[in-house]
N, C-alpha and C positions, 0 to 999 in steps of 0.2 A: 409482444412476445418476440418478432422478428428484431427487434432492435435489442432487446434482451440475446439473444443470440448471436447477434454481430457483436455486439461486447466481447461474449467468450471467445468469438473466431478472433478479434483483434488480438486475443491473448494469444493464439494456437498461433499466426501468426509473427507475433514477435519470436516464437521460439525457433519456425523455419527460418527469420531474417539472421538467426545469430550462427548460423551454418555460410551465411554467404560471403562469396569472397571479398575485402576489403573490410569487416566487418569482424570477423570470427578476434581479429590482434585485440579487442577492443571489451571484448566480454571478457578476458582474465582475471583484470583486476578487482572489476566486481563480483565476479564469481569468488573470488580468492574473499573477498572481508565477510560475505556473504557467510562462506563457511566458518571463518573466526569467531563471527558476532554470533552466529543462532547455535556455534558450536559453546559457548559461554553459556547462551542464554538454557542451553537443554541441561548445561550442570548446574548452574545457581536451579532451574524448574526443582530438579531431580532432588535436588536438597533441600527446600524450602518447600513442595508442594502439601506434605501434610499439615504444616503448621499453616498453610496460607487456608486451606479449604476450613481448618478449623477455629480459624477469626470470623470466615463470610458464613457459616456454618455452625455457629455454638451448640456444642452440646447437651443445652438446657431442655429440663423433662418435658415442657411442653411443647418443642420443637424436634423432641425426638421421633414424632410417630411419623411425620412429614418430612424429615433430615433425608432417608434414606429414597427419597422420592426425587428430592432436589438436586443431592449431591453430584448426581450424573452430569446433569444439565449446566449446576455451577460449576463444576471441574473441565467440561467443554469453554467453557466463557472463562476463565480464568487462563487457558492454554489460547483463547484468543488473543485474551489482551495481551498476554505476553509475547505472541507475535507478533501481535500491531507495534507494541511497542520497540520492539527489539528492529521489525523492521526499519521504521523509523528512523534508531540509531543506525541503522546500516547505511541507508540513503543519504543522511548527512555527514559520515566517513568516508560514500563513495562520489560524492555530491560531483565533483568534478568532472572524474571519471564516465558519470550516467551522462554528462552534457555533452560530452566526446562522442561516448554513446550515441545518443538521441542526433546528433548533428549527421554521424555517418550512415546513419539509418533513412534520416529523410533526404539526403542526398543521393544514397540509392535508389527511393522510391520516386523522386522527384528529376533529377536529375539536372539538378542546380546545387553551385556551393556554396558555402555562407561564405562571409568574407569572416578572416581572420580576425579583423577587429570586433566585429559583430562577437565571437565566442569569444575572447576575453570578457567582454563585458555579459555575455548571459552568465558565466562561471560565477560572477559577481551576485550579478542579480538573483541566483539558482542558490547564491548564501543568504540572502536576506531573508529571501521567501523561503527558506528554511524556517529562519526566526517566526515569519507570517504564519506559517500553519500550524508550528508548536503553538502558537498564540492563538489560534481559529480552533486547534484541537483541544485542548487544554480546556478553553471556555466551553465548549460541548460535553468532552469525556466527563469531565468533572460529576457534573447533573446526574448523569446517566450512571456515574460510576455510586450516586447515593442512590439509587432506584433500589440498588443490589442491599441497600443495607434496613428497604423499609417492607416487612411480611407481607404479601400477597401481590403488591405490588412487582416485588421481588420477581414473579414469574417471567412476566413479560422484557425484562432487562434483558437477557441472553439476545433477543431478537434486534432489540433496538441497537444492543451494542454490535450485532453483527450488520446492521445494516449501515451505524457509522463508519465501521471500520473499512465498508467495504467504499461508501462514498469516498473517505480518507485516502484508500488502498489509489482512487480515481487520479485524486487532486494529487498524491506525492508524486504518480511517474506521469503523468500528463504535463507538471511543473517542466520537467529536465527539458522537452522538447519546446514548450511554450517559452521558457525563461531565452532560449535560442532565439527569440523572435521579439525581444526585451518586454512581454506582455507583462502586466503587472499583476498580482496577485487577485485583487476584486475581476480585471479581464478575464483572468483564467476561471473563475468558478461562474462567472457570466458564461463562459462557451460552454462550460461543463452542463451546466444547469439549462440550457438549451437544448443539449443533449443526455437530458438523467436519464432518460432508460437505457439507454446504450452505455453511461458511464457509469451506472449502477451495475448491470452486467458484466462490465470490465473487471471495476472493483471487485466484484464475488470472485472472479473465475481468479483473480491475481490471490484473494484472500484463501481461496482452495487449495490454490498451488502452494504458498506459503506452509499452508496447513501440511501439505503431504513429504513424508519422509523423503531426501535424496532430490525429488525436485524441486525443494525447497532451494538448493543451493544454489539452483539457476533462475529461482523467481523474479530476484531482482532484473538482473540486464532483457528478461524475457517482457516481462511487463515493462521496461524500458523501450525496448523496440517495438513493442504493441501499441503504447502511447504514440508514438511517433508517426504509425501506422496513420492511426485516430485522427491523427492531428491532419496531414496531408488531406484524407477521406473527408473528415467531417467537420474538423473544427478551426481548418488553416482560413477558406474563403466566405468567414462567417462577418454577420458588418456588426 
């Protein structure tokens, strides 16, 4: 439970680091795509959500007596996936951005700089390992995303997927500060996975914020400097 809660404080954290001086120039730009992208994704929602609930959701008689029990539940889990996913594209439009991010954040905490050459090449690395986790999520969501399509089973999906989403939520802003230190994609879910209670709690608290109206638009560079927090704390002097 304590380590579940230092997760969330890593979050609460990142969001006083984006106040501080040397730091605040650096959060615009992600905050700026931030609002682009989940401002898209709330009009394609807006327009598409009745016809989506009623594909996961058929209106067939024998389904109808239990529909009105589900639909709650599946209409929560269908506005997740569409922010995990939306997130996602956001992180990979800001992808550069967060590593600037991430770098001026543990230089504040740490009080060492990267050398210059070092961040050209994590920007690099923070592109492939984009490719890596579509490829890591993809092979995961998939599965989970048929749970939803088989009766009874069906129930238990919303949980599983919120608890993917929140390991994911872990891995995407843990990447920007780790790729600064050219770890490679299997390192980074080794330190994660060291630390799952604490990076599961991270995950939820970044995947709540996501979720809530207005701070959503600072979730990203917030959970950016919370990872970077992490990393310094917990998962920079790990062997």
């Amino acid at each position: 439970m304590a380590q579940s809660i230092s997760g969330f404080g890593y979050l609460a954290s990142g969001i006083r680091l984006l106040t501080q001086p040397g730091i605040k120039r650096f959060v615009v730009m992600p905050v700026l795509i931030n609002i682009v992208v989940f401002s898209v994704m709330i009009y394609i929602g807006v327009q598409q959500f009745t016809q989506l609930m009623d594909w996961i959701l058929p209106a067939e008689a024998w389904y109808s007596v239990i529909r009105p029990l589900l639909w709650p539940l599946f209409a929560i889990t269908a506005v997740l996936i569409g922010f995990f996913t939306f997130s996602m594209l956001a992180n990979i439009i800001a992808s550069p951005f967060n590593n600037l991010l991430a770098q001026r954040v543990e230089e504040h905490l740490s009080g060492q700089t990267l050398s210059a050459k070092s961040m050209e090449l994590s920007i690099m690395n923070s592109l492939r390992n984009e490719v890596r986790k579509i490829t890591y999520s993809l092979s995961r969501a998939i599965p989970i995303l048929i749970l939803f399509l088989i009766p009874v089973v069906n129930v238990a999906a919303p949980i599983i997927w919120f608890l993917f989403g929140a390991w994911m939520m872990t891995i995407q802003y843990a990447d920007f500060t780790m790729a600064n230190h050219n770890l490679p994609f299997d390192e980074q879910r080794r330190r994660l996975k060291a630390q799952k209670v604490a990076s599961l709690g991270f995950g939820t608290a970044v995947t709540l914020m996501t979720l809530t109206p207005i701070l959503n638009f600072i979730a990203m560079p917030s959970a950016v400097a919370g990872a970077s927090k992490m990393w310094v704390e917990r998962l920079r002097d790990m062997d």
